[in-house]
C-alpha positions as CSV (number, residue, x, y, z in Angstrom):
1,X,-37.3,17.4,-6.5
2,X,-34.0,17.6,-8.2
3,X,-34.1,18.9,-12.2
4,X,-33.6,17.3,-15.1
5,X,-30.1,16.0,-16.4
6,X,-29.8,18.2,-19.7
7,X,-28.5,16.9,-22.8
8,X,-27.5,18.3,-25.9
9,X,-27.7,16.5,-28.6
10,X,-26.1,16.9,-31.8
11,X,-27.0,14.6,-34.8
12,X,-28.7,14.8,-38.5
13,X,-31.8,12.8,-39.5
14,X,-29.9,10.9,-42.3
15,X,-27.8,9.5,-39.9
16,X,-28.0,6.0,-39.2
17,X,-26.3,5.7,-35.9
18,X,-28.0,9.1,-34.7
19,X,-31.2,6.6,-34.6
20,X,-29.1,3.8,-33.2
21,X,-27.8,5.8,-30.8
22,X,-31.0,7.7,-29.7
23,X,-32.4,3.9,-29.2
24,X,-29.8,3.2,-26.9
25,X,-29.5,6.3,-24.8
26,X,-33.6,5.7,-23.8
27,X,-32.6,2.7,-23.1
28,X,-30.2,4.3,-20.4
29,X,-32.8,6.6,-19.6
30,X,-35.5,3.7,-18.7
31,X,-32.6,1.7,-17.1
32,X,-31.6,4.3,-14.6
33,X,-35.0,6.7,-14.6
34,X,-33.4,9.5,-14.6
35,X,-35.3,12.6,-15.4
36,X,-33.7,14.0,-18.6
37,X,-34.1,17.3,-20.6
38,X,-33.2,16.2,-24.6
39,X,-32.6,19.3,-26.7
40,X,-31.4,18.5,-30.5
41,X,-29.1,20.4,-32.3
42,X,-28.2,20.8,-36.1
43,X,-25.4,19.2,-37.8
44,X,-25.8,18.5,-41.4
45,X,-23.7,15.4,-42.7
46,X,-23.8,16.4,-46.5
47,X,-24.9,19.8,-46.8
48,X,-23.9,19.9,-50.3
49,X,-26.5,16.7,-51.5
50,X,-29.5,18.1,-53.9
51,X,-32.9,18.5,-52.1
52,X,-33.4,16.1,-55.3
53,X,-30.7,13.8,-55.7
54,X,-30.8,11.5,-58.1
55,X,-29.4,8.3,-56.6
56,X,-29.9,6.0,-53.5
57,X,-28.2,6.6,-50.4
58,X,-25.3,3.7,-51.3
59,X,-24.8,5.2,-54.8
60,X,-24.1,8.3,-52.5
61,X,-22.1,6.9,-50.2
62,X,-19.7,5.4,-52.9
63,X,-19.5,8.7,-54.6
64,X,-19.1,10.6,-51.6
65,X,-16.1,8.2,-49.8
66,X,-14.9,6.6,-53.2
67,X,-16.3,3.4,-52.2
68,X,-16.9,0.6,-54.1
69,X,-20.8,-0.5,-54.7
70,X,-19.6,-4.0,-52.6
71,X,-17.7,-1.9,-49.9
72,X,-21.1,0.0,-49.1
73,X,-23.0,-2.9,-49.4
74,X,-21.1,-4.4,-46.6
75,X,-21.4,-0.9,-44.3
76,X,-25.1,-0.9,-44.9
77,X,-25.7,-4.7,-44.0
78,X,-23.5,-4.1,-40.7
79,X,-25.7,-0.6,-39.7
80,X,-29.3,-2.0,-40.8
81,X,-27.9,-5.3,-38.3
82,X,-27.1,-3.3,-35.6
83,X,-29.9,-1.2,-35.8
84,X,-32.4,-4.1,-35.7
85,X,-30.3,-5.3,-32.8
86,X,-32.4,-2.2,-31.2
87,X,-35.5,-2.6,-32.8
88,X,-35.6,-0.3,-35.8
89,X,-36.2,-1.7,-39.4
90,X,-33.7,0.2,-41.9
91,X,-35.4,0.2,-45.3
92,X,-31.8,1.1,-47.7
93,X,-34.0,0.4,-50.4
94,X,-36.6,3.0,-50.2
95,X,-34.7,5.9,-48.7
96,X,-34.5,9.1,-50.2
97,X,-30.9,10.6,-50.0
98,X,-31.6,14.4,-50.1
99,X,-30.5,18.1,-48.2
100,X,-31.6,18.0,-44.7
101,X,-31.3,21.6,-43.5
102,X,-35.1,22.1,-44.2
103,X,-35.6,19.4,-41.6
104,X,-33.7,20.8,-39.3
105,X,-35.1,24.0,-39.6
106,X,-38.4,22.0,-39.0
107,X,-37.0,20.7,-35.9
108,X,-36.5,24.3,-34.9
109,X,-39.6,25.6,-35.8
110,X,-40.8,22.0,-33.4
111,X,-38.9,22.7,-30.6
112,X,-40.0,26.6,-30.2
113,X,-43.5,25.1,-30.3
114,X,-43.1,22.4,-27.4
115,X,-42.7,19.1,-30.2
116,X,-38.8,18.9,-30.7
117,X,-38.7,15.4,-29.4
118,X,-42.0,13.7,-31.4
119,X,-40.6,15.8,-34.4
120,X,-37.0,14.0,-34.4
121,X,-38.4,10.8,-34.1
122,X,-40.9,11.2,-36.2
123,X,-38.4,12.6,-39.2
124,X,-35.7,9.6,-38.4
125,X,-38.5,7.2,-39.0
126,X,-39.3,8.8,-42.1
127,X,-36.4,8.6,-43.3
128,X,-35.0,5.1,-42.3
129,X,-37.8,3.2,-42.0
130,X,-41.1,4.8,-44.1
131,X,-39.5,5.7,-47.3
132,X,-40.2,9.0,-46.6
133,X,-38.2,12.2,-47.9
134,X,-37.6,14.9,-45.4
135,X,-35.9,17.3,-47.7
136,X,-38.9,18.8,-49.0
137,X,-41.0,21.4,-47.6
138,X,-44.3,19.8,-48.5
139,X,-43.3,16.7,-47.3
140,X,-41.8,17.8,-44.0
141,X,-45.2,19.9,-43.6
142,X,-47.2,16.7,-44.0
143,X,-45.4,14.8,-41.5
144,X,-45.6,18.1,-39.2
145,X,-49.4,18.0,-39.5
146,X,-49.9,14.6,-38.7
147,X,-47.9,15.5,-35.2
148,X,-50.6,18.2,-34.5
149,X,-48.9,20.8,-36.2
150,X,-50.2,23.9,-38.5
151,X,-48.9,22.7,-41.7
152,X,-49.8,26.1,-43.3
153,X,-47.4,27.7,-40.5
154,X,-45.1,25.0,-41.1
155,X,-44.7,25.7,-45.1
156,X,-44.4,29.7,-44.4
157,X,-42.0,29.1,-41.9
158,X,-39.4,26.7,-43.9
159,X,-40.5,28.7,-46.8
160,X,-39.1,31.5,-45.4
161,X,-36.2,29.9,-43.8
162,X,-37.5,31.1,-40.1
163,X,-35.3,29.2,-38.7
164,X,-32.3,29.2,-40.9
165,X,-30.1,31.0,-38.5
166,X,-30.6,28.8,-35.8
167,X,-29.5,26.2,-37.6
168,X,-26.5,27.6,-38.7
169,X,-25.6,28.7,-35.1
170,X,-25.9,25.0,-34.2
171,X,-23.2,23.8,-36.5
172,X,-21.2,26.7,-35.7
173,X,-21.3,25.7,-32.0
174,X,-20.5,22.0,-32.7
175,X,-17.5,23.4,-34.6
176,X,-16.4,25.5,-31.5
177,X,-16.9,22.3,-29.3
178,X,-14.6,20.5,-31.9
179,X,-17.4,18.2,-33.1
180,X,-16.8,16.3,-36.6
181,X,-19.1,13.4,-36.4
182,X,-22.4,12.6,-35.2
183,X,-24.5,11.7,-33.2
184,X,-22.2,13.7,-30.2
185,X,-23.9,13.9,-26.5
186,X,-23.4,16.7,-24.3
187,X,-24.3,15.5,-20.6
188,X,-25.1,18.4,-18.2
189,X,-22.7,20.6,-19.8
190,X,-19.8,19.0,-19.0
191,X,-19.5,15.4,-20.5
192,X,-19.2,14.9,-24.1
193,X,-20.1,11.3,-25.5
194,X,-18.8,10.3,-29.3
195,X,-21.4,8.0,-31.1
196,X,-24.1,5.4,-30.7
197,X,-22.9,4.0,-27.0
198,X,-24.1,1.4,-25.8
199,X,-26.6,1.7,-23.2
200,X,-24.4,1.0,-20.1
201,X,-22.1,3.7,-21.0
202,X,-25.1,6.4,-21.4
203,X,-26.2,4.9,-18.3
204,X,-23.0,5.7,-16.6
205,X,-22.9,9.1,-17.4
206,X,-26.0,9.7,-16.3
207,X,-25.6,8.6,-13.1
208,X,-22.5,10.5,-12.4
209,X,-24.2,13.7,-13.4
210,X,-27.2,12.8,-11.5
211,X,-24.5,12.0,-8.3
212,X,-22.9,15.5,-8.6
213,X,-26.1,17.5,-9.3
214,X,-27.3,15.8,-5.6
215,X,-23.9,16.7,-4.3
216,X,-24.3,20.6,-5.4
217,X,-27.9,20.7,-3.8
């Protein structure tokens, strides 16, 4: 029985097309059935935002890329289209803009206790489509205890920032890959794919590192 296709995956859980694009690449996944191994890596699009901020994600936005409120208006109406297009309900309205790195040290802490995958999913929900904030600790604890997870753990963990350097290696890493956006897929080691493809493209991939795995064995 051949092994799984690995792939890396670097993104941030206040990125719209990381969700997009994870929609799409299961897509690929059911459409070929290929056996995959997903790991998810850090990369934090705004590491300088408050835990707190005081503002909604388009006040951000036009502060951040000196954007016009209309201009970002027009951006979020094109990504919460497209991301429909794939079944997810963006809620612009009700998101908390905030400092992810406690997330993704959550995510850490997840994936060194076998949940990585329900954690991500469960944290880009949150974020896009409950109205949830996943920059603080007693929140991301709450939503780790719902997936099964000791929430006590989970607030000494993040508390003590456990998992700090791990997260901090993985944006070092998608430096020395020459990564600058997100989401970024890295396909059995060897094929890197920029942003939310569309499924064919995933699909293609796949295949070809699922043809040269067969050909090494």
């Amino acid at each position: 029985m051949s092994e799984p296709v690995r792939v890396d995956v670097w993104s941030d859980v206040q990125c719209p097309w990381c969700y997009i694009g994870k929609r799409r690449f299961e897509q690929a996944v059911a459409t070929t059935g290929i056996d995959v191994d997903v790991i998810y890596h850090s990369f934090e699009l705004s590491p300088d935002t408050p835990v707190d901020y005081d503002g909604t994600p388009a006040q951000y936005l036009a502060e951040r890329k000196g954007l016009s409120m209309p201009q970002v208006e027009q951006m979020i109406d094109r990504v919460t289209g497209v991301a429909a297009s794939v079944g997810l309900d963006y809620d612009y309205d009700h998101m908390h803009q905030t400092n992810t790195v406690k997330a993704h040290e959550l995510l850490h802490y997840a994936k060194a206790h076998g949940r990585q995958a329900e954690t991500k999913e469960a944290l880009l929900r949150a974020y896009f489509v409950d109205g949830g904030h996943v920059g603080r600790v007693a929140d991301l604890a709450d939503l780790a205890a719902g997936l099964g997870l000791d929430r006590d753990d989970v607030v000494a963990a993040l508390e003590a920032g456990t998992y700090a350097a791990a997260v901090k290696e993985d944006v070092a890493e998608a430096a020395a890959l020459g990564i600058h956006g997100v989401p970024f897929y890295v396909v059995d080691g060897r094929y890197g794919i920029s942003g939310a493809q569309e499924p064919a493209l995933f699909a293609q991939v796949l295949e070809m590192a699922r043809a040269e795995q067969a050909d090494v064995a």
